[in-house]
C-alpha positions as CSV (number, residue, x, y, z in Angstrom):
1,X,-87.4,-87.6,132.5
2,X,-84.9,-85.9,134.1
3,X,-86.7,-85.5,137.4
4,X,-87.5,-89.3,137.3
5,X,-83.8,-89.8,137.1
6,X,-82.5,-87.4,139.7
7,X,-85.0,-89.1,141.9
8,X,-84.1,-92.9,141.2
9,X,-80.2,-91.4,141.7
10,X,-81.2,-90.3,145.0
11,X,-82.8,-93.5,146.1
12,X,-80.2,-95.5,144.9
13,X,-77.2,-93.9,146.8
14,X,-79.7,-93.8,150.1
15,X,-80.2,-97.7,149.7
16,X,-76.3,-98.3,148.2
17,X,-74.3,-95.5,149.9
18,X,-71.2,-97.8,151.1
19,X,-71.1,-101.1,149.3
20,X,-67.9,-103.4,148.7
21,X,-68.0,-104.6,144.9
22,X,-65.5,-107.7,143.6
23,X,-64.6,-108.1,140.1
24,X,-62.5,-107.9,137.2
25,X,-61.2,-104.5,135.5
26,X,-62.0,-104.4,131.8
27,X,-62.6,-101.6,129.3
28,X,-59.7,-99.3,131.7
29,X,-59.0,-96.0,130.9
30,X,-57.4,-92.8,132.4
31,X,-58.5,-89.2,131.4
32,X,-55.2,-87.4,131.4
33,X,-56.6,-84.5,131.0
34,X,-59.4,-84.5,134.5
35,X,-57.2,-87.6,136.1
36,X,-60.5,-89.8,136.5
37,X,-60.9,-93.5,135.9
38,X,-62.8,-95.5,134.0
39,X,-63.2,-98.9,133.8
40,X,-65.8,-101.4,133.8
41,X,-66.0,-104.6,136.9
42,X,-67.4,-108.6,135.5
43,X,-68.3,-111.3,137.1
44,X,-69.5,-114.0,135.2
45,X,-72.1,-112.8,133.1
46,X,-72.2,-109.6,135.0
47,X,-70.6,-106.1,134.8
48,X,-71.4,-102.6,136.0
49,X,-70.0,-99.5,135.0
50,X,-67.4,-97.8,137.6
51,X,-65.7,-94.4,138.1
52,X,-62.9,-93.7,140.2
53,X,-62.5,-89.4,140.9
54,X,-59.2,-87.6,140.7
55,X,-59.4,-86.9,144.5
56,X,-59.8,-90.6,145.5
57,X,-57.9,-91.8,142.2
58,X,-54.3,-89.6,143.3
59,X,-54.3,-91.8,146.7
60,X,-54.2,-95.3,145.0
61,X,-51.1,-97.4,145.7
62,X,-51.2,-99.0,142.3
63,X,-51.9,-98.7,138.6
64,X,-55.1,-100.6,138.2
65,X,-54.9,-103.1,134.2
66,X,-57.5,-104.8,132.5
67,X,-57.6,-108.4,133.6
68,X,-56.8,-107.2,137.5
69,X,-59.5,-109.1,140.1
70,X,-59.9,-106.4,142.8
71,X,-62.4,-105.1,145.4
72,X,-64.0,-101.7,145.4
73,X,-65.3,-100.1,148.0
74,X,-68.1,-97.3,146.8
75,X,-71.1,-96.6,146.5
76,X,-74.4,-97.3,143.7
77,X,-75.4,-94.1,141.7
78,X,-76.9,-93.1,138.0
79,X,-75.3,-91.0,135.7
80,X,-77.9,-88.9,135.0
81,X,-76.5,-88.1,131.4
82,X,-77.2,-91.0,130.1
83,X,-79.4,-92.7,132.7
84,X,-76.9,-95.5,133.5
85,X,-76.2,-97.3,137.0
86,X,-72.3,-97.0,138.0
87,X,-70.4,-97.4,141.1
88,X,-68.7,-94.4,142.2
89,X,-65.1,-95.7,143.8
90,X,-63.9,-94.0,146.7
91,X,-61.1,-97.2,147.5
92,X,-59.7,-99.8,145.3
93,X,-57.6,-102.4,146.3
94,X,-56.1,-105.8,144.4
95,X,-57.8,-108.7,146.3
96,X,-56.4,-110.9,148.6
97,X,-56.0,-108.4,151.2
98,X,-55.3,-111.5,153.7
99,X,-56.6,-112.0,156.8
100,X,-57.1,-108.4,158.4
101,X,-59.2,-107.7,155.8
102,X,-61.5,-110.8,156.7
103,X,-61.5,-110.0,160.1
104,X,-61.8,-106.7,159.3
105,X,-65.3,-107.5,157.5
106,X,-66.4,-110.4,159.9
107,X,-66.4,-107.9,162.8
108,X,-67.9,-104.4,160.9
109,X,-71.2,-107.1,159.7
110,X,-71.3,-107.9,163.8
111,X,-71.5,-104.6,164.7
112,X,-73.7,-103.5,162.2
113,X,-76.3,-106.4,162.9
114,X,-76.5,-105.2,166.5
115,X,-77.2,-101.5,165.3
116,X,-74.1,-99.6,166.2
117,X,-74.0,-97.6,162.9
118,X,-77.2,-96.5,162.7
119,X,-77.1,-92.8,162.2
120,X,-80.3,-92.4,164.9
121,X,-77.8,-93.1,168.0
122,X,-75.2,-90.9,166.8
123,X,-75.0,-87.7,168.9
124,X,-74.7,-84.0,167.1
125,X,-71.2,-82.4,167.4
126,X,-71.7,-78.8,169.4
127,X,-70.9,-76.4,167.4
128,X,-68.6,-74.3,169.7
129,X,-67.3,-76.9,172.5
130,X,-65.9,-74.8,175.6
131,X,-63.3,-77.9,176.0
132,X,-61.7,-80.2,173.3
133,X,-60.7,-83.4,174.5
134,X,-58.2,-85.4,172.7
135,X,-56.9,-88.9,172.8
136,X,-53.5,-89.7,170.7
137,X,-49.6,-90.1,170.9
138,X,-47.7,-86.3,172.1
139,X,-45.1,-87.8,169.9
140,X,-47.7,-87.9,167.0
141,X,-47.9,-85.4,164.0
142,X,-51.7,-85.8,163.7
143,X,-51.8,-83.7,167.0
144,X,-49.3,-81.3,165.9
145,X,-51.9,-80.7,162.8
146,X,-54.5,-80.8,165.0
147,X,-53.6,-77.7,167.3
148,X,-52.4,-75.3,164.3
149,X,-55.4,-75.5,163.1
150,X,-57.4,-74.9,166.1
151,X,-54.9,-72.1,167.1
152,X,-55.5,-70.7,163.7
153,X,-59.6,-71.1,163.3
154,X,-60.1,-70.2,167.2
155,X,-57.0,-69.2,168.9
156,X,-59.3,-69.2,172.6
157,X,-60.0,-73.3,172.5
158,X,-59.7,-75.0,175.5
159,X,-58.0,-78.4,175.1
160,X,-57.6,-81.5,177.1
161,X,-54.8,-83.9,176.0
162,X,-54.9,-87.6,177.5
163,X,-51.8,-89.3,176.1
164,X,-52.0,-93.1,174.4
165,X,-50.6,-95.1,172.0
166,X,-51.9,-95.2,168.6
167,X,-50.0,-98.0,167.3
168,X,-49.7,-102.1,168.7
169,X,-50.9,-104.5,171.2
170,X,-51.8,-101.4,174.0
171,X,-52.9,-99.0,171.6
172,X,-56.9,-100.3,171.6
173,X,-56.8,-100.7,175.7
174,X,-54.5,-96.8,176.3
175,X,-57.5,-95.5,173.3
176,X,-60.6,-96.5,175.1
177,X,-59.2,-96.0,178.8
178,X,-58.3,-92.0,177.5
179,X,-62.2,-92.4,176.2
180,X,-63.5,-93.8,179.5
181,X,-61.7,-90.6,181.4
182,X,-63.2,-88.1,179.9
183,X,-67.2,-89.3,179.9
184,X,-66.2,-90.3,184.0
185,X,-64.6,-86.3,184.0
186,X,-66.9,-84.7,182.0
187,X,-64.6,-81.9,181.2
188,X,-65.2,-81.9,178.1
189,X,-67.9,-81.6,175.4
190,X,-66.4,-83.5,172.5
191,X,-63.3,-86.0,171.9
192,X,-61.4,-86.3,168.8
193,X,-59.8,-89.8,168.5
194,X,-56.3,-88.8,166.2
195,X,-53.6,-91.0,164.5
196,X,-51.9,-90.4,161.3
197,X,-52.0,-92.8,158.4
198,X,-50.4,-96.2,157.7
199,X,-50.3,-99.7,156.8
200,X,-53.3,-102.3,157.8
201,X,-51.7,-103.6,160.5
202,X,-50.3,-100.0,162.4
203,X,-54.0,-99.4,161.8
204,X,-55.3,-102.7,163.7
205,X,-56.5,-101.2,166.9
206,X,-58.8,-99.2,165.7
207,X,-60.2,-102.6,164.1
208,X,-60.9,-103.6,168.3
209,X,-64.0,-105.1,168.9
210,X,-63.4,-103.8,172.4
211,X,-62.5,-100.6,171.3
212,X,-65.5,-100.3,169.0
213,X,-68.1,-100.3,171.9
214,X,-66.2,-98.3,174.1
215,X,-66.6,-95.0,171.6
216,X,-70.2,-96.8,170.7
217,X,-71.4,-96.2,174.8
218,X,-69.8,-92.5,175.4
219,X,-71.9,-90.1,176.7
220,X,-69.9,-87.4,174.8
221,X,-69.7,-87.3,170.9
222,X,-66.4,-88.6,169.5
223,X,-65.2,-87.2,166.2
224,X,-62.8,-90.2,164.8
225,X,-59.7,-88.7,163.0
226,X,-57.9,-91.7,162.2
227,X,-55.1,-91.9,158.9
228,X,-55.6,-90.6,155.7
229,X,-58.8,-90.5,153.6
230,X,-58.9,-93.8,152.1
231,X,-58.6,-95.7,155.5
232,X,-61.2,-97.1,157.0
233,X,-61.2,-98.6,160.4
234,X,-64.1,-99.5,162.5
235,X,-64.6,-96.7,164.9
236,X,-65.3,-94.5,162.1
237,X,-68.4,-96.5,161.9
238,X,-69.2,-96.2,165.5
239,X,-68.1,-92.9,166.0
240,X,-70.4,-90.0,166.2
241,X,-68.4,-88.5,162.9
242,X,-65.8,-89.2,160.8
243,X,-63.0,-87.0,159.6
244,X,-61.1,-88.2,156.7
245,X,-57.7,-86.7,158.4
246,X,-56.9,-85.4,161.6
247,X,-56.8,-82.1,160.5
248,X,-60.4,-82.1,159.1
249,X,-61.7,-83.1,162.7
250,X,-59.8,-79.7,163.9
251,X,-61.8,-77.9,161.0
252,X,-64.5,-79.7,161.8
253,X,-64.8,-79.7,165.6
254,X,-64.9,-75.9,165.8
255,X,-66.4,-73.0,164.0
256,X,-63.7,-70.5,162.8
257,X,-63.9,-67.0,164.3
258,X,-64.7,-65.8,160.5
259,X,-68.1,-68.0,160.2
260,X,-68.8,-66.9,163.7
261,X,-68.5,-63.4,162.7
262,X,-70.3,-64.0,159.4
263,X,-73.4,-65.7,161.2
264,X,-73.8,-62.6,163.5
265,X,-73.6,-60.3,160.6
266,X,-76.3,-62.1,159.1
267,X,-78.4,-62.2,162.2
268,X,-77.6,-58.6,162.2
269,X,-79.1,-57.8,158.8
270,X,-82.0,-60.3,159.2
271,X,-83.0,-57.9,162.7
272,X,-82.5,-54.9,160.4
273,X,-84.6,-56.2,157.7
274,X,-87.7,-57.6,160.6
275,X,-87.7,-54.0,162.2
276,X,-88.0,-52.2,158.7
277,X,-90.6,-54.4,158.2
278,X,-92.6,-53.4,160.4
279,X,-91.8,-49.8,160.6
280,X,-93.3,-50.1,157.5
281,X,-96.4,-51.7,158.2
282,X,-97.0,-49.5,161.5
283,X,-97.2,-46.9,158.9
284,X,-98.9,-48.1,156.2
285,X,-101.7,-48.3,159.7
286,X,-101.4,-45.1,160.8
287,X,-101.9,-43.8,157.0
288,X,-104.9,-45.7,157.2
289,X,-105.9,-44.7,160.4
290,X,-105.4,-41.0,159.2
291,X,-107.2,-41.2,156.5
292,X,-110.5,-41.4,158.4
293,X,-112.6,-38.1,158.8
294,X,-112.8,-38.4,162.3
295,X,-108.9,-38.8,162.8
296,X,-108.6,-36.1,160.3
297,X,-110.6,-33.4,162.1
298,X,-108.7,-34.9,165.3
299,X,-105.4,-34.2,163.7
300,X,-106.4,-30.6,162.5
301,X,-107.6,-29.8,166.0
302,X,-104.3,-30.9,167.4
303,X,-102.6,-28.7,164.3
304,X,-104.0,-25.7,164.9
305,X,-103.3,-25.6,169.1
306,X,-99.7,-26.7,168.1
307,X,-99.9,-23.0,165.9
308,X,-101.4,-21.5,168.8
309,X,-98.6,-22.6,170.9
310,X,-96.1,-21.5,168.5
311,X,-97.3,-18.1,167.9
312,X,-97.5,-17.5,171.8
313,X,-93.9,-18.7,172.3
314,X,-92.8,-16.3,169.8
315,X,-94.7,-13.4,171.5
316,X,-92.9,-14.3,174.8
317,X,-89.1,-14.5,172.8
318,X,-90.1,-11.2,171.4
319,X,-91.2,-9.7,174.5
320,X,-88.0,-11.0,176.0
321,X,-85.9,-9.2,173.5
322,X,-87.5,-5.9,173.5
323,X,-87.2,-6.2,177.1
324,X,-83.1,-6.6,177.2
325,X,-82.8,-4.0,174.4
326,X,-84.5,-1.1,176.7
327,X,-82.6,-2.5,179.6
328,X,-79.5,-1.7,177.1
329,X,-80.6,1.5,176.1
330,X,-80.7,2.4,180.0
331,X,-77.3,0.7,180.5
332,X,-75.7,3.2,177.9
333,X,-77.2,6.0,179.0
334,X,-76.1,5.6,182.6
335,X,-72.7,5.2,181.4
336,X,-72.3,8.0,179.7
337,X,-73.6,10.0,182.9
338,X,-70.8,8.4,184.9
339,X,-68.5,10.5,183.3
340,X,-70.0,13.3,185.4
341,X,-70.7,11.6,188.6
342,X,-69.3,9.6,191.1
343,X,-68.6,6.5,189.5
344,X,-68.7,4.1,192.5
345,X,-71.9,5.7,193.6
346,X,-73.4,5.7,190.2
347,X,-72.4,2.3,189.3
348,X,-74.0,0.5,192.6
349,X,-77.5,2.7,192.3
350,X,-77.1,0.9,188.4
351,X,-76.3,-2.1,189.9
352,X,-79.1,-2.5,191.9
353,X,-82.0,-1.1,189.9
354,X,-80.8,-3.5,187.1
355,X,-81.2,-6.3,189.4
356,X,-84.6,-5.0,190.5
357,X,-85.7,-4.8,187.1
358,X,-84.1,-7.8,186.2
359,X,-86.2,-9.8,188.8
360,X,-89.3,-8.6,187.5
361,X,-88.6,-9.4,183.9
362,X,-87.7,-12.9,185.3
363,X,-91.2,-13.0,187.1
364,X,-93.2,-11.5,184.7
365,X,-91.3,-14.2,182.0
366,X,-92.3,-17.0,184.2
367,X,-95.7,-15.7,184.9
368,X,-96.7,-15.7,180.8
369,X,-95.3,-18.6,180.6
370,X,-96.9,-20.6,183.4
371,X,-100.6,-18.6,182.3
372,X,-99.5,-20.4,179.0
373,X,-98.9,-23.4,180.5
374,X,-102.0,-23.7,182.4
375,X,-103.7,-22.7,178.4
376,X,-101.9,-25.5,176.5
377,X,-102.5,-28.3,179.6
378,X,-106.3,-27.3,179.5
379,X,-106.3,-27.5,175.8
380,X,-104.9,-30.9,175.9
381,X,-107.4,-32.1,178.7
382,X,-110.2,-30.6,176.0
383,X,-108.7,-32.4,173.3
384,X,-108.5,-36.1,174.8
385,X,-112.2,-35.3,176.1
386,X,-113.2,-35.0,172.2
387,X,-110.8,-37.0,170.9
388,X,-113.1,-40.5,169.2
389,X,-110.2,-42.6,170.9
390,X,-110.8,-41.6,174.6
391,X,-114.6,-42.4,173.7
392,X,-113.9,-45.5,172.0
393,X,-112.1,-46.7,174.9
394,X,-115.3,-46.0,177.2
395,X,-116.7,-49.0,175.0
396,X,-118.1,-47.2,172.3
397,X,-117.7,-48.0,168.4
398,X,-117.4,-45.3,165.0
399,X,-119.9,-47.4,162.4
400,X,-119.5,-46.7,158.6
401,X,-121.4,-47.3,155.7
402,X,-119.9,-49.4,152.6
403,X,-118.7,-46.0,151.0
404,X,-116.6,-45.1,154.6
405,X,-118.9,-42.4,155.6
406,X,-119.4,-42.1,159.4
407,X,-123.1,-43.6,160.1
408,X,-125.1,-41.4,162.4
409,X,-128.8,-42.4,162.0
410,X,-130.2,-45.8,160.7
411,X,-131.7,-44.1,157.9
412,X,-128.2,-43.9,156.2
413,X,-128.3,-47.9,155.9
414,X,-130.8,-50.7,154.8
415,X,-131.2,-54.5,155.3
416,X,-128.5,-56.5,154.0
417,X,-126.2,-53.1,153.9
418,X,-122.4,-53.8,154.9
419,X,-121.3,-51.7,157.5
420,X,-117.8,-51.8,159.5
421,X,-117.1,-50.6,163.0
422,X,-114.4,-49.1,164.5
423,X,-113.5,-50.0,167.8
424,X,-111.0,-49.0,170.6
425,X,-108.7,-51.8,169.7
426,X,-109.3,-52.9,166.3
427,X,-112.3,-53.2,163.7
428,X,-114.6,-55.3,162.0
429,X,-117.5,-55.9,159.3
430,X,-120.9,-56.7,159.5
431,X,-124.0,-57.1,157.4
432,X,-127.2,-55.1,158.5
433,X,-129.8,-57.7,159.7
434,X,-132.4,-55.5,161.1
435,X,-132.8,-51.5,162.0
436,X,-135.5,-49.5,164.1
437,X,-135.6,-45.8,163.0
């Protein structure tokens, strides 16, 4: 039941997601302690259920009373509690709003009829725009707002500031000529359209027809930032997004230097996580791999030459060092007959003999170790001529029986036997079809 709800909720605000409702308030009430409203809108014979949240309910301009004829703008939902249909408020106003509303409406159906709110022509905001372009007042607070937040999410923003009007008979011709600049200059990669809020009328030239299909044919997405949350004008229809203040279309416009940080941390750990991965399965291969008698007796081979090659490096170091230690014991004793000779003539005749026998250590050192060398390379040459790898690679295959024992002659298998074959790159299984002994 309650999937068949939540999916009948979701359909409903798809179909219903911005509606304008007229009726009368009855059954009112205020929760005092949440702050939302309740009430129920008739007309006629008609009623439907209707909430108003705190957050849209702390921004109304009057106390709504039973008895009160107004118009809501919401949208249609279901409380899935109790499986009822209710409009969820977002903007309440007593009606008669006069004739801005009317024309308000008249030109929003226009525009709509001719498909300029579909959400299919509305370009994506980039998330991290080298260049900011903004069209409002200098005098205005909305751009004050606008660049401490920018300056405080990403201090390194580029902006562009084309100065109009936001308020009387200019405002709609100074807005779309700052929009026309910009997609002629294309200096920028997005344009946020600011202006505090106000009354109806201060907010009339963003109700421009004019206007309206100037943001609705830029090339570059316009974010429109225009009054507080509950005002609605027209380009925030035709614009690409709409921020409910001008400070949320800084927020919004930008990622913060935190959630950039944040996403490459998480790309971070998601590389970490990949290479461990297969780290992991490249050894659970090799394991396999190694677990095969062929590999094995490859592997001990390899083993006992790398012993081989450690015991002989030891027999050089040890040679080495019973070398220097007699070369010592000499050095002592020709010290001590110094004493008793010339010492300059003594010391040179040391001198040079040491060097002498020095040399030859040296030689004979590097001749071990070259003969060793010379051992360990052929070894290696010996070992790649019998290693299964270096055959496989000539284009032959290792075949094995069901139980993994290497298959040498075809009496080892019968028809209808399953056999798999190891090959230079890779392996597969077959079924024994026929055999000649």
């Amino acid at each position: 039941m309650r999937d068949l709800v939540a999916v009948l909720r979701t359909s409903m605000e798809r179909e219903y997601g911005d509606i304008w409702v007229e009726g009368e308030i009855s059954n009112f009430r205020a929760q005092s302690s949440s702050g939302h409203l309740y009430f129920t809108l008739k007309d006629g014979d008609s009623q439907i259920r209707a909430v108003m949240f705190k957050s849209q309910a702390r921004l109304l301009r009057f106390r709504p009373e039973d008895g009160m004829q107004v118009v809501l703008r919401g949208r249609a939902t279901i409380y899935e509690a109790k499986g009822e249909l209710q409009l969820s408020a977002e903007y309440l106003e007593p009606k008669g709003a006069g004739a801005l509303q009317i024309a308000f409406e008249q030109l929003k159906a226009k525009l709509e009829s001719e498909g300029l709110f579909d959400s299919a022509r509305k370009k994506p905001i980039p998330a991290l725009p080298r260049c900011i372009g903004i069209v409002t007042s200098p005098q205005a607070a909305a751009l004050r707002d606008i660049l401490n937040i920018l300056r405080r999410r990403h201090h390194s923003a580029n902006l562009l500031i084309y100065p109009a009007q936001v308020q009387g008979e200019a405002a709609a011709g100074e807005v779309s000529a700052g929009i026309k600049y910009f997609n002629r200059a294309k200096n920028v990669d997005v344009i946020i359209v600011a202006r505090g809020g106000g009354s109806a009328e201060d907010l009339a030239a963003f109700n421009d027809e004019g206007l309206a299909r100037t943001v609705a044919e830029s090339e570059i997405p316009i974010i429109s930032a225009v009054g507080h949350e509950t005002d609605v004008t027209i380009i925030d229809f035709v614009a690409d997004l709409r921020a409910p203040t001008p400070s949320a279309a800084a927020e919004l416009v930008i990622l913060s230097r935190q959630e950039i940080e944040e996403q490459a941390e998480s790309l971070q750990l998601r590389l970490a996580r990949a290479v461990r991965y297969r780290l992991l399965m490249a050894k659970q291969t090799l394991t396999e791999a190694a677990q095969q008698g062929a590999f094995a007796r490859m592997m001990g081979g390899i083993n006992q030459r790398q012993q081989k090659l450690d015991d002989l490096i030891f027999r050089v170091e040890k040679s080495e060092r019973r070398l220097i230690e007699q070369h010592r014991r000499r050095w002592e004793r020709a010290s001590a007959a110094a004493r008793h000779y010339d010492v300059r003539r003594m010391l040179a005749g040391i001198r040079k003999d040491l060097a002498t026998q020095t040399f030859a250590v040296a030689a004979a050192v590097r001749a071990i170790l070259l003969r060793q060398r010379g051992r360990i390379d052929q070894a290696k040459h010996q070992l790649k001529a019998l290693s299964p790898v270096a055959i496989l690679e000539r284009g032959y295959a290792l075949v094995f029986d069901s139980s993994g024992k290497l298959v040498k002659s075809s009496a080892q298998v019968a028809r209808g036997d399953e056999v798999s074959a190891r090959l230079a790159h890779g392996r597969f299984t077959a079924r024994v079809e026929k055999k000649s002994d």
